[in-house]
C-alpha positions in Angstrom: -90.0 -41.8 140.1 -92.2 -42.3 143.1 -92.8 -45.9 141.9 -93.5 -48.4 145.4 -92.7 -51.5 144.1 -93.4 -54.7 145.5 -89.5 -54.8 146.3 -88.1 -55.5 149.9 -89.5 -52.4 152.5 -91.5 -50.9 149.7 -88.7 -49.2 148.2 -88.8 -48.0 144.7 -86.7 -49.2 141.9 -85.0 -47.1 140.2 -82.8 -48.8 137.3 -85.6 -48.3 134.7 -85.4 -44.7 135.1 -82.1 -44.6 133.5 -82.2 -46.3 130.5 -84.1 -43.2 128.4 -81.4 -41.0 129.8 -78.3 -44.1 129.0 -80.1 -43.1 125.5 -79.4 -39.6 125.5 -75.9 -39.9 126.3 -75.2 -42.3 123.5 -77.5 -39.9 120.8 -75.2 -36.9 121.9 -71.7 -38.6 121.9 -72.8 -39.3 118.1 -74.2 -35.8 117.8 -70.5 -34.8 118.4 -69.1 -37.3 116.6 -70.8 -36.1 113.1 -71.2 -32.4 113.6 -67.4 -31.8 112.5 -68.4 -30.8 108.9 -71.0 -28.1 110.2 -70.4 -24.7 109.8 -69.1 -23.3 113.1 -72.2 -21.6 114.5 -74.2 -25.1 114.0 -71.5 -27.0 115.3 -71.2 -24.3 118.5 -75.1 -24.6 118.7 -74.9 -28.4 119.0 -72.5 -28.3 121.6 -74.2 -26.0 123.5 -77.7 -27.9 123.5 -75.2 -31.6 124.1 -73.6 -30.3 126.8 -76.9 -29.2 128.2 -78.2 -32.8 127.7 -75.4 -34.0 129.3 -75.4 -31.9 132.3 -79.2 -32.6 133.0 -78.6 -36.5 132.4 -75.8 -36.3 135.3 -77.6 -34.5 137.4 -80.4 -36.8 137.5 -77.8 -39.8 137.7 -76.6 -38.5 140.8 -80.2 -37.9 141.8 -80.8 -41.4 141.5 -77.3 -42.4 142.8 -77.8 -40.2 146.7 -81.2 -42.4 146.9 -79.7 -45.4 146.1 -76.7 -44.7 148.5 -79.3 -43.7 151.7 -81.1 -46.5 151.0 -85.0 -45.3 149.9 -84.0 -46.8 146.8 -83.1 -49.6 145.0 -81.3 -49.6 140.6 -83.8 -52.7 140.1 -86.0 -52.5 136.4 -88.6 -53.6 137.8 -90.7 -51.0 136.2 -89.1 -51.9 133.0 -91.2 -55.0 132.8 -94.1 -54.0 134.4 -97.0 -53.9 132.2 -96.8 -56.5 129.8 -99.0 -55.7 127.2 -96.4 -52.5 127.1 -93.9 -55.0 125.8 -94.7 -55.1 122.6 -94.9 -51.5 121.9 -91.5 -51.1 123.1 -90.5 -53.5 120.8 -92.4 -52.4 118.0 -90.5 -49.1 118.4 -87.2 -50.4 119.3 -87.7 -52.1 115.5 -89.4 -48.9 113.9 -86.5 -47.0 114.3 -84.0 -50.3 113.7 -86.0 -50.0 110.5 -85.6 -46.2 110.0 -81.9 -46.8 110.1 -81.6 -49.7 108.1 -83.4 -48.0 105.1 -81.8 -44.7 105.7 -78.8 -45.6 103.1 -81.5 -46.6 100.4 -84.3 -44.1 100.7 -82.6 -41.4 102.0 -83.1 -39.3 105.3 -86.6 -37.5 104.6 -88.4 -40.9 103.3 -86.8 -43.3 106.0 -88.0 -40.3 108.6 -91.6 -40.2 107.1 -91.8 -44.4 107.0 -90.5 -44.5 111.2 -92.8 -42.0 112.1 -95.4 -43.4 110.5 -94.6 -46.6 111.8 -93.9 -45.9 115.4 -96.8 -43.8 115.4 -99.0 -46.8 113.9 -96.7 -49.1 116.6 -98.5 -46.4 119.5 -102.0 -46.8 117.9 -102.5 -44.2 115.9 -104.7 -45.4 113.6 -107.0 -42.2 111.7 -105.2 -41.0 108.4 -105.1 -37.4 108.9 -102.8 -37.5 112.3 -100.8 -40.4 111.3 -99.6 -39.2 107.8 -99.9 -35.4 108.9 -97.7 -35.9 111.9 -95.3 -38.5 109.9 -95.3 -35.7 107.1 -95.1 -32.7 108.9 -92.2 -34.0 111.2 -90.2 -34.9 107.9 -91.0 -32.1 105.7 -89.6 -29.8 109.1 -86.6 -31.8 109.2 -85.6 -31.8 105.5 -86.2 -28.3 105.8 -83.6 -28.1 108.1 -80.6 -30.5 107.9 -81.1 -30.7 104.2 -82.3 -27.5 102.7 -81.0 -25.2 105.5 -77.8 -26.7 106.9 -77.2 -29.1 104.3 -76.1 -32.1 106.7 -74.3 -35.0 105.3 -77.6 -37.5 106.1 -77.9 -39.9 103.2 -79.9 -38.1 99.8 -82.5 -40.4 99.0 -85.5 -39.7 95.7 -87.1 -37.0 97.6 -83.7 -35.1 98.4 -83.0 -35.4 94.2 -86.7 -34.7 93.9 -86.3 -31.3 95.9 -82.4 -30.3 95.1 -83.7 -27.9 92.5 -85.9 -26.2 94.4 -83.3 -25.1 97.1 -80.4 -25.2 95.4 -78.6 -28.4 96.3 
């Protein structure tokens, strides 16, 4: 956040800095919105770590707000466009996970997980086999392990959820 931009007096600009947390406020408005059928110690849990999230995201908005409002600041994105070459790695991501939710009602959560990791991390430039499909594996087999097997979530079942429903007992 101490970014001098080539902005009027030097001052930094700020609006950039928000967008990641703009994020985090939608992702735990929809974590409220679909945590209903949990049982009541997950669903207690998830408002505990959202309201958390929330708290830290307004506190740093009003960070952000008291420079703005005294002037060493400025809500410009100017670091949002800053390196260009970064552009199409945000984009690459922005449709790695467009791509993970798209095939999420097809292949099911653990599949569509694996695939957007993969991707994404491919999208970063990850390139050597053993990090890119141990990370991309690892990340869904830790993730089917809990929303599926341990709190058994209502993400969409795919082949490797019918694969693995006998082994758990789904």
């Amino acid at each position: 956040m101490s970014d001098s931009s080539s902005r009027p007096g030097g001052k930094p600009s700020l609006g950039a800095d928000l967008v990641i947390p703009g994020l985090a406020v939608a992702l735990a408005i929809y974590f409220f919105a679909t945590i209903q059928d949990l049982p009541w110690e997950a669903t207690a849990n998830a408002f505990a770590i959202g309201a958390i999230l929330l708290l830290l995201v307004a506190l740093f908005v009003v960070r952000i707000a008291l420079k703005v409002l005294r002037g060493e600041a400025t809500l410009g994105f100017d670091k949002l466009m800053d390196r260009p070459s970064a552009q199409w790695k945000r984009v690459g991501i922005v449709a790695a996970i467009g791509g993970f939710v798209a095939l999420l009602p097809w292949l099911g959560f653990t599949l569509s997980l694996f695939l957007g990791m993969m991707a994404s991390m491919l999208v970063m430039g990850v390139r050597e086999p053993k990090p890119l499909l141990g990370t991309a594996l690892g990340v869904a087999a830790c993730c089917y392990l809990m929303f599926i097997a341990l709190l058994d979530s209502n993400f969409p079942h795919g082949p490797v959820e019918s694969l693995l429903a006998p082994l758990f007992g789904s």
